[in-house]
KOLGU-941698 format. One line per 2 residues: their letters; for each residue x, y, z of N, C-alpha, C, O, CB. Coordinates in steps of 0.05 Angstrom, whole numbers, plus 5000, padded with zeros to 4 digits. Atoms other than C-alpha are relative to their C-alpha. Glycine has a CB too. Layout:
<sites>
A	X,Y,Z,X,Y,Z,X,Y,Z,X,Y,Z,X,Y,Z | ...
</sites>
This chain:
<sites>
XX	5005,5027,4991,3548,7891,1010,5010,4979,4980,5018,4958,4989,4971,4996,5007 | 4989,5018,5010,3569,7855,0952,5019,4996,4995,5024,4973,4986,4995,4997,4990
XX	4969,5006,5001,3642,7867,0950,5008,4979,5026,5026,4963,5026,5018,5031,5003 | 4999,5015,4973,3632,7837,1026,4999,4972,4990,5017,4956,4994,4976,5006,5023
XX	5008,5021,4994,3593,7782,1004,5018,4984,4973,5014,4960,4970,4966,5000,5004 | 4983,5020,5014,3645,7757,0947,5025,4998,5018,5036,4978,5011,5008,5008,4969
XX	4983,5011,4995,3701,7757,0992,4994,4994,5028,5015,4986,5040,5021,5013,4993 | 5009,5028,4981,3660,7723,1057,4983,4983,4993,4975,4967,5011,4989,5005,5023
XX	5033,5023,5011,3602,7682,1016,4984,5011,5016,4986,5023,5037,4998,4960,5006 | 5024,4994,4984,3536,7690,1028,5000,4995,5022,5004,5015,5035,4980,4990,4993
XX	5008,5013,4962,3525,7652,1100,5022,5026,5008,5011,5047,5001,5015,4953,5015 | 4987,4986,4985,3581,7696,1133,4999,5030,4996,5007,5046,5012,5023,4990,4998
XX	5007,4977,5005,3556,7759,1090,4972,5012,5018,4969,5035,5027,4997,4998,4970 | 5020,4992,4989,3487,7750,1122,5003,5002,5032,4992,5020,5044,4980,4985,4990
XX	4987,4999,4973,3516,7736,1191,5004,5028,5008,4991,5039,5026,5026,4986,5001 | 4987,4975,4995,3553,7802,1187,4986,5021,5006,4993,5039,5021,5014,5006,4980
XX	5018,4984,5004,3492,7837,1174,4974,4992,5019,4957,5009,5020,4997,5002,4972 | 5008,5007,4983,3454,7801,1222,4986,5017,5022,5002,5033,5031,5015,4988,5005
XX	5012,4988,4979,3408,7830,1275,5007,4985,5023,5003,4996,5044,4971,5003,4997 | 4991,5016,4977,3439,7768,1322,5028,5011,5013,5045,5015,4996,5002,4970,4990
XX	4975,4985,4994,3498,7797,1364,5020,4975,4993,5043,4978,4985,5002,5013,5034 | 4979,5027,4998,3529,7724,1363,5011,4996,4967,5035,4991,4967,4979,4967,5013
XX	5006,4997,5020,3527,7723,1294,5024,5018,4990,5046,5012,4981,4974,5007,4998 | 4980,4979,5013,3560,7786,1275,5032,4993,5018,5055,4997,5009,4986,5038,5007
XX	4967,4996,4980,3621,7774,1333,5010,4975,4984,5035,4975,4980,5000,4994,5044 | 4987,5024,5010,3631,7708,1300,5012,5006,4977,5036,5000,4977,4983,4979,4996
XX	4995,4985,5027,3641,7736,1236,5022,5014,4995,5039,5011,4977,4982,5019,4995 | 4983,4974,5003,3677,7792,1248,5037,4971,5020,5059,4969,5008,4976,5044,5028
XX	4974,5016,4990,3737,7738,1295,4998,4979,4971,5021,4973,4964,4996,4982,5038 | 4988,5012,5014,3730,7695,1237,5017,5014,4974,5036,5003,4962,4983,4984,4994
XX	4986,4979,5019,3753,7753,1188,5029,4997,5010,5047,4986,4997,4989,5034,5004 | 4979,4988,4982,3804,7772,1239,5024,4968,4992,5046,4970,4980,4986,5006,5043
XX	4990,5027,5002,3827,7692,1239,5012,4999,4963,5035,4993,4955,4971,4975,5011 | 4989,5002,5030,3836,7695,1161,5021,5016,4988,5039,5012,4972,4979,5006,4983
XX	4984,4973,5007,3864,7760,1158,5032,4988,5005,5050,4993,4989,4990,5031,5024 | 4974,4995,4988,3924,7736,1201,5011,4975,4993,5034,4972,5001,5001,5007,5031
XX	4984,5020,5010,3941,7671,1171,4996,5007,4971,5016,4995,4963,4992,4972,5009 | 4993,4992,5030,3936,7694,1096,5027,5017,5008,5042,5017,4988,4972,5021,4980
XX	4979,4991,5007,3996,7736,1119,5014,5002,5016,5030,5021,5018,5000,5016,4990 | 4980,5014,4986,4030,7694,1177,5006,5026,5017,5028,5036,5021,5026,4985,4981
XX	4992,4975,4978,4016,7753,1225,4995,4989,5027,4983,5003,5043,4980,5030,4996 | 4992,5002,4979,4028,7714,1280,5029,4991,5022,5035,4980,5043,4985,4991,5001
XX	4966,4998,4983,4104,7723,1291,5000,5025,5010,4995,5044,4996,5031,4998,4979 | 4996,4974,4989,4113,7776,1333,5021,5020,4991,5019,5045,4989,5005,4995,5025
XX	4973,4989,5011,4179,7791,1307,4993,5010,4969,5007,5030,4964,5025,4974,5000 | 5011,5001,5022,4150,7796,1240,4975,5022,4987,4977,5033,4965,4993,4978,5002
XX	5026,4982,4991,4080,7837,1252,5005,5022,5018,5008,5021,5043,4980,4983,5013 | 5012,4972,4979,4072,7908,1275,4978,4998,5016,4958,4987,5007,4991,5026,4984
XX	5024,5004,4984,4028,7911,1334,4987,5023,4991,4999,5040,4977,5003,4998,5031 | 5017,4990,5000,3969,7948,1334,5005,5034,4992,5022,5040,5009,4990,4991,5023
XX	4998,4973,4997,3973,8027,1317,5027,5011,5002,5033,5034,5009,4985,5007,5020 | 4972,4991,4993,4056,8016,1318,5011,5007,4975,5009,4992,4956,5019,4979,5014
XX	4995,4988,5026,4088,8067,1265,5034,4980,4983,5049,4963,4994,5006,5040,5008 | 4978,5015,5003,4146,8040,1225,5023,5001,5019,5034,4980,5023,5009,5004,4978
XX	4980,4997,4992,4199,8070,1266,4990,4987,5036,5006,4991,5055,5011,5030,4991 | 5018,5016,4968,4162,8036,1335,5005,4973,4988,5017,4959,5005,4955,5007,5009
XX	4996,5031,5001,4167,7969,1306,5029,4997,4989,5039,4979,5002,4977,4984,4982 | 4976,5003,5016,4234,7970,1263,5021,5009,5033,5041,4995,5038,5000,5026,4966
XX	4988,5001,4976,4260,7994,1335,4998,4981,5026,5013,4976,5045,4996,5019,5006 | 5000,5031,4979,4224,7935,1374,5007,4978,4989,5004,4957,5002,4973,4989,5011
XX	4999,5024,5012,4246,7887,1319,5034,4997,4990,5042,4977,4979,4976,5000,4975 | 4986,4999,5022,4316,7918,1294,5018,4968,5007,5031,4962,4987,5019,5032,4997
XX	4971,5025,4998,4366,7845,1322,4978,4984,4985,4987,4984,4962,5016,4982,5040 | 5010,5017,5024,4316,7803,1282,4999,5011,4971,4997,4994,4952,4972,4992,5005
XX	4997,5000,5029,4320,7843,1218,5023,5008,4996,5028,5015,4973,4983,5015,4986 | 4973,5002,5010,4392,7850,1225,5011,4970,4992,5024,4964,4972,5016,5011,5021
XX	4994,5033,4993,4402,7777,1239,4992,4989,4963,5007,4977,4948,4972,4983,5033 | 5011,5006,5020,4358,7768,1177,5007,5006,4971,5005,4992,4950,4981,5007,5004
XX	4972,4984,5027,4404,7823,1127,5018,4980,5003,5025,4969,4983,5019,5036,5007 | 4973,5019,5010,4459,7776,1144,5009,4984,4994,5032,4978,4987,5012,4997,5004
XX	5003,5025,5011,4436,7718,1132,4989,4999,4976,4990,4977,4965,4988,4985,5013 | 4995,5003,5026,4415,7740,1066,5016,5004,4987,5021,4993,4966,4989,5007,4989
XX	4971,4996,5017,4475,7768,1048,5022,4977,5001,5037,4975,4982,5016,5025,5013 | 4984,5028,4996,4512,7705,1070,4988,4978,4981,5001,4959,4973,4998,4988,5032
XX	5009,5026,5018,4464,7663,1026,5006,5014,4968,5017,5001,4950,4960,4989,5005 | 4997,4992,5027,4465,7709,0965,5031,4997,4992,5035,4987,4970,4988,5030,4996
XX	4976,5006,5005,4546,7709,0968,5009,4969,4995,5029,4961,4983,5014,5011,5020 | 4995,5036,5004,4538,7624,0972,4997,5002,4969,5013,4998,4951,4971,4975,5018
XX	5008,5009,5031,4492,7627,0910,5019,5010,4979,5023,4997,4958,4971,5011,4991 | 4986,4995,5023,4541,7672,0874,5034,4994,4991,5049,5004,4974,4995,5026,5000
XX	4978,5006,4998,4600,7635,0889,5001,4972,4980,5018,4963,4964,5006,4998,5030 | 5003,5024,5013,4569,7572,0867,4990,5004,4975,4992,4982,4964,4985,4984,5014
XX	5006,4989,5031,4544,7601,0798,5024,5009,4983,5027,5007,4959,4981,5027,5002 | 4977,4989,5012,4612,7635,0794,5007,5027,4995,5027,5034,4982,5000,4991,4980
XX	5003,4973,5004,4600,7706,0797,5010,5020,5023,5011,5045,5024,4973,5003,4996 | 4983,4991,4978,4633,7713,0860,5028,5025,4993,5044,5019,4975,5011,4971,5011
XX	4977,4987,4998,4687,7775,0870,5024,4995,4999,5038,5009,4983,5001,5009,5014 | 4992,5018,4985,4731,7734,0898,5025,5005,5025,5043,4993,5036,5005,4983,4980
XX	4982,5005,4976,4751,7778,0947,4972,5010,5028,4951,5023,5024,5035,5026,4996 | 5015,5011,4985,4717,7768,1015,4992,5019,5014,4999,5022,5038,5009,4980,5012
XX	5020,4974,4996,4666,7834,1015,4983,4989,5024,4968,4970,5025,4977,5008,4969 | 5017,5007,4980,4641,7840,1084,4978,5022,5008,4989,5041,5017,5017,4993,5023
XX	5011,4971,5002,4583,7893,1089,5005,5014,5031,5005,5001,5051,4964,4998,4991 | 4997,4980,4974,4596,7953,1146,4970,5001,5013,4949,4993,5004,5012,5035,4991
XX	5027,5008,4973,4544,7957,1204,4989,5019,4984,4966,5010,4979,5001,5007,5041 | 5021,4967,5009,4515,8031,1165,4985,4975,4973,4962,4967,4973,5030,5045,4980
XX	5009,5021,5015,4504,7980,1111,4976,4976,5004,4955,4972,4991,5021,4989,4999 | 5026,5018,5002,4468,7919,1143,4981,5005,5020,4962,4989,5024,5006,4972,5003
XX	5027,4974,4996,4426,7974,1181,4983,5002,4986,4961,4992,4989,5005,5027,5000 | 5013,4994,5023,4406,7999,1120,4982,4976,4992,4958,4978,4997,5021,5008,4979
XX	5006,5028,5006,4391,7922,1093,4978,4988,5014,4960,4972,5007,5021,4984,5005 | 5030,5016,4975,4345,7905,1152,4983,5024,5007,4962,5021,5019,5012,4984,5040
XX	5025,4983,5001,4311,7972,1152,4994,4998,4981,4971,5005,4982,4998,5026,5006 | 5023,5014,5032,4287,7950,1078,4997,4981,5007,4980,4972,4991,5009,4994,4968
XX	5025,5029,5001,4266,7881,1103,4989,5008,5015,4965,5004,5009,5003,4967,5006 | 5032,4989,4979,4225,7912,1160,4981,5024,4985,4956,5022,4987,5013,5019,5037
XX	5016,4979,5012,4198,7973,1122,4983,4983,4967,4964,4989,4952,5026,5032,4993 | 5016,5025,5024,4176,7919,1065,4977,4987,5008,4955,4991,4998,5019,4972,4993
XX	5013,4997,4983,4145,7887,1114,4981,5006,5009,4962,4991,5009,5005,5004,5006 | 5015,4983,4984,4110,7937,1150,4976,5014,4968,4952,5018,4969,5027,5028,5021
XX	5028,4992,5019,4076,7961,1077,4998,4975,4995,4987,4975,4973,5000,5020,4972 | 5017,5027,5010,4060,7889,1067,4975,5001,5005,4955,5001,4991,5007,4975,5011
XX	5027,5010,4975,4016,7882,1129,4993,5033,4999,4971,5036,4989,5013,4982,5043 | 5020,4978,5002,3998,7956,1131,4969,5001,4996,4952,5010,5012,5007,5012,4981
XX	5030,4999,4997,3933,7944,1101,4987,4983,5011,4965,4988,5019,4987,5002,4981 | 5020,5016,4974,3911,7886,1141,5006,5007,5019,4985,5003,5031,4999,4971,5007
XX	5001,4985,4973,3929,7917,1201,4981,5023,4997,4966,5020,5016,5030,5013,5009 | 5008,4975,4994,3895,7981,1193,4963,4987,4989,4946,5005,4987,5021,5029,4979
XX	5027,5015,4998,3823,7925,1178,5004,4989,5015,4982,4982,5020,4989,4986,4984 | 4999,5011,4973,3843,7892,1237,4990,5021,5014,4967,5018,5021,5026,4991,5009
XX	5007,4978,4986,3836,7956,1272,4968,5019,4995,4954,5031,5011,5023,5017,4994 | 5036,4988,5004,3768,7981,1241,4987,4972,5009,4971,4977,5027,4987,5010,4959
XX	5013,5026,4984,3742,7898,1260,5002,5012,5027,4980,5017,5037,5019,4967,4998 | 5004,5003,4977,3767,7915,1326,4982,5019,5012,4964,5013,5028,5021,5000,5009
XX	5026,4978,4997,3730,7984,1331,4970,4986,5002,4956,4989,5022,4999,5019,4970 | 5025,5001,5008,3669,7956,1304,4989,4976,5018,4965,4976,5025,4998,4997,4970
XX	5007,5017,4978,3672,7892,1352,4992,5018,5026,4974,5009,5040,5025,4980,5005 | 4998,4986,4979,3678,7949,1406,4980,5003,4998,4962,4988,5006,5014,5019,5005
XX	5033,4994,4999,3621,7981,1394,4980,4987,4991,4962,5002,4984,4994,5020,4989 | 5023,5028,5006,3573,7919,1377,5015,4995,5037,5001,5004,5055,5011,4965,4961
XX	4998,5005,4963,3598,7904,1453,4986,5027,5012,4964,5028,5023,5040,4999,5015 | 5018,4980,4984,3582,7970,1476,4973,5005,5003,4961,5011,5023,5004,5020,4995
XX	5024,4999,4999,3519,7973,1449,4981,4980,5008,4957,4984,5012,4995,5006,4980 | 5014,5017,4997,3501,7908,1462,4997,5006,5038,4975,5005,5047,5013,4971,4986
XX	4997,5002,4978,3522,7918,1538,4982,5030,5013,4978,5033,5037,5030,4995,5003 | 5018,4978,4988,3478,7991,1539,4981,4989,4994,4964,4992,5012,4999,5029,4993
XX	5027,5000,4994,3419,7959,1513,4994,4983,5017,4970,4983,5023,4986,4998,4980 | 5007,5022,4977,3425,7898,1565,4997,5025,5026,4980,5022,5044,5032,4970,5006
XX	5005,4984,4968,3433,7960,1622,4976,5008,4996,4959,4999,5011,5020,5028,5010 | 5031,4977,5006,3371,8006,1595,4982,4972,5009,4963,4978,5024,4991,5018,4955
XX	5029,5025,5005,3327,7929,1594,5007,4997,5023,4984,4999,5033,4998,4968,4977 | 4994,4998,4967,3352,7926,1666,4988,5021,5016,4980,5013,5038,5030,5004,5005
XX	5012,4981,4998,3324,7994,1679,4979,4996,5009,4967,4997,5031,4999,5011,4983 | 5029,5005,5000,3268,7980,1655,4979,4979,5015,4956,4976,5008,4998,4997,4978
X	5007,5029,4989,3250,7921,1694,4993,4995,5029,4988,4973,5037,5023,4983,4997
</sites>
């Protein structure tokens, strides 16, 4: 509990832990909410969905991280032209090449967000079942009634 409660403060530590269902769900979407703007996981193009392995997303994403190899390679050849370090003859990389280039910016990427994805996915679990349970003990008090 106290590794929790230094990185949500007290109020949102005791929330979490809360016997109130409202309480904990709040908690747990405001996590979720922090999680995904500390690391701008809401570009799609950008973010692995849910439970998708590298080669599942680097295959739903590869024209944006090609697009993205070649526009760094187009900016890094600017900067080294304008520094002076340029070749100066006019190296164009082969497709096996800026393949390669954009499967290292997606697989970079993908271990960035790795570990907030895979606490996104225990939040979402644990929202699940705080629903489930909340929604068997509303049936059983129905039962009973």
């Amino acid at each position: 509990q106290y590794g929790v409660k230094n990185l949500l403060g007290e109020y949102r530590c005791k929330c979490l832990f809360s016997k109130a269902w409202v309480l904990r769900e709040a908690v747990l979407t405001k996590i979720d909410m922090l999680l995904r703007s500390q690391f701008d996981a809401d570009n799609a193009m950008e973010t692995p969905q849910s439970n998708e392995s590298l080669r599942e997303f680097y295959s739903r994403t590869a024209e944006y991280w090609t697009s993205k190899a070649v526009n760094d390679w187009k900016n890094h050849e600017k900067e080294a032209e304008e520094v002076g370090e340029s070749s100066g003859a006019n190296y164009a990389l082969s497709e096996k090449e800026i393949k390669k280039r954009a499967f290292g910016l997606c697989e970079i990427r993908y271990n960035e967000l790795l570990p907030m994805l895979q606490r996104l996915n225990e939040l979402d679990l644990q929202q699940r079942s705080l629903e489930d349970s909340r929604s068997h003990v509303k049936s059983s008090s129905k039962r009973r009634a």
